[in-house]
N, C-alpha and C positions, 0 to 999 in steps of 0.2 A: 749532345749529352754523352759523356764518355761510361764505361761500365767499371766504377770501381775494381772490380775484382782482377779485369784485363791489365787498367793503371799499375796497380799495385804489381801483379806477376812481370810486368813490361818493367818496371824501376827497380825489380829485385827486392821487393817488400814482403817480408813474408807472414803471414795471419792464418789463423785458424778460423772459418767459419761456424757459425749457431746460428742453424734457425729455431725459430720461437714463434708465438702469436703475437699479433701487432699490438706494441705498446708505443704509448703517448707519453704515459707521467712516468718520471722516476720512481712512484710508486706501484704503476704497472710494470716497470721492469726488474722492480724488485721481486717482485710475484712471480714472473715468468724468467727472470735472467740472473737471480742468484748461484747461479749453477757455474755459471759463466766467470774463469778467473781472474783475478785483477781489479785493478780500481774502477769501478763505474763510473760514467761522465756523465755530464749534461753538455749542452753547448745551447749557448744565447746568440741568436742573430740581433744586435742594437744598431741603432742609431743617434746620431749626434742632433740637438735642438735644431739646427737649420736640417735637418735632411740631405746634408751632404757625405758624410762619412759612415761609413757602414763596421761594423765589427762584429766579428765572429769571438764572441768568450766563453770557452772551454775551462769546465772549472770541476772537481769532483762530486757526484751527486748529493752527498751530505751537506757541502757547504751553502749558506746561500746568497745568493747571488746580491752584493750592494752596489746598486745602482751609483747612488752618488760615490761612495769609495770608486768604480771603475771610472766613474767622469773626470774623477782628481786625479788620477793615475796615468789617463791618456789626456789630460790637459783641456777638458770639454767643461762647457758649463752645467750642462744635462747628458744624461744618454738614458736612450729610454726604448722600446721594445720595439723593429721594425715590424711593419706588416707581412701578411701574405703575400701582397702582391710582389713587393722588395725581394723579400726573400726567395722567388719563383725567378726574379729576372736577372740578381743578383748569382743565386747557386742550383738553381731549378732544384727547388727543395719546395716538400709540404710540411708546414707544421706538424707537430709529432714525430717527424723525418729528421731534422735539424743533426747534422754531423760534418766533423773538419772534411771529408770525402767532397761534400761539398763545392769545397776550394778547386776541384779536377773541372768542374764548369767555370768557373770564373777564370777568365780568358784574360781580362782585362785587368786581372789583380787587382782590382776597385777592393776588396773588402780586407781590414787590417785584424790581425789574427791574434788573440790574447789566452793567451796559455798558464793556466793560474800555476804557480810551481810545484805543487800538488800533483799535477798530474807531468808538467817535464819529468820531474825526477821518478816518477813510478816505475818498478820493475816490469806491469803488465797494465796495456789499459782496455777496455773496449769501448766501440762507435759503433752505430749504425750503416751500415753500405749505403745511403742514399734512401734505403726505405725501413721500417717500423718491423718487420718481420722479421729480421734477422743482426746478428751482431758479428761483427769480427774483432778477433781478441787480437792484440801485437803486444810484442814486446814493446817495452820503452824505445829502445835503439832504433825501433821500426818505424814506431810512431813520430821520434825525429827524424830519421830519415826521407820518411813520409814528406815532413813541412821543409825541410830543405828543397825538397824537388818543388816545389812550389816556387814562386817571386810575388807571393805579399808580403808587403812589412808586419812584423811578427817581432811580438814582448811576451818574455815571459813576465809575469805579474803575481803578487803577493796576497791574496784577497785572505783578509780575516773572518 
């Protein structure tokens, strides 16, 4: 497991870090990370009805998340919420944890990354480092740069 912070300094990404107390809900990080500037995320670890496809969906924390809309989108007939376990073997993330940072364990580029345009185009966004206690803020520019340095197949998407 690699340490965010090293990744990023090592690819020229540059963030500001926030620590904070550990949050789970967008509503606990409202509480504790509105201080924090730029658009707040969520991100959904799903899965496709067979349990073969994995997706990582990044979307802003206001919006919310339609399942069936993303299934139509990425051409599935369901997607619907991966487990822990998945999610542990896939980006060794805990639940409450859930962030694009993530994708720096995923070795095998198995999980396909859905970026709502919401947050492409934001001037500032924040994530979590891999854990609940803390946020890093990037610019937009970084945060693409970020998913470049990456090789998962990666859409940006529309969600209403």
């Amino acid at each position: 497991m690699h340490s965010v912070e090293s990744y990023l300094k090592d690819h020229h990404i540059d963030y500001i870090l926030h620590e904070h107390p550990a949050v789970f809900t967008c509503v606990e990080a409202e509480k504790y990370c509105s201080h924090i500037p730029g658009l707040p995320c969520k991100n959904l670890f799903l899965r496709n009805e067979k349990k073969r496809a994995y997706y990582l969906c990044i979307l802003p924390a206001f919006k919310r998340a339609d399942l069936k809309q993303i299934a139509a989108i990425v051409g599935e007939k369901s997607i619907s919420f991966a487990n822990a376990r998945k999610l542990d073997e896939f980006l060794c993330l805990t639940p409450g944890a859930v962030s694009p940072f993530g994708l720096i364990n995923d070795t095998a580029h198995s999980v396909h990354v859905l970026v709502d345009r919401d947050v492409w185009e934001a001037d500032i966004v924040s994530f979590h480092p891999n854990r609940n206690t803390a946020s890093l803020e990037l610019t937009g520019e970084m945060f693409r740069k970020f998913l470049k340095s990456r090789d998962n197949i990666q859409k940006v998407i529309d969600i209403s």
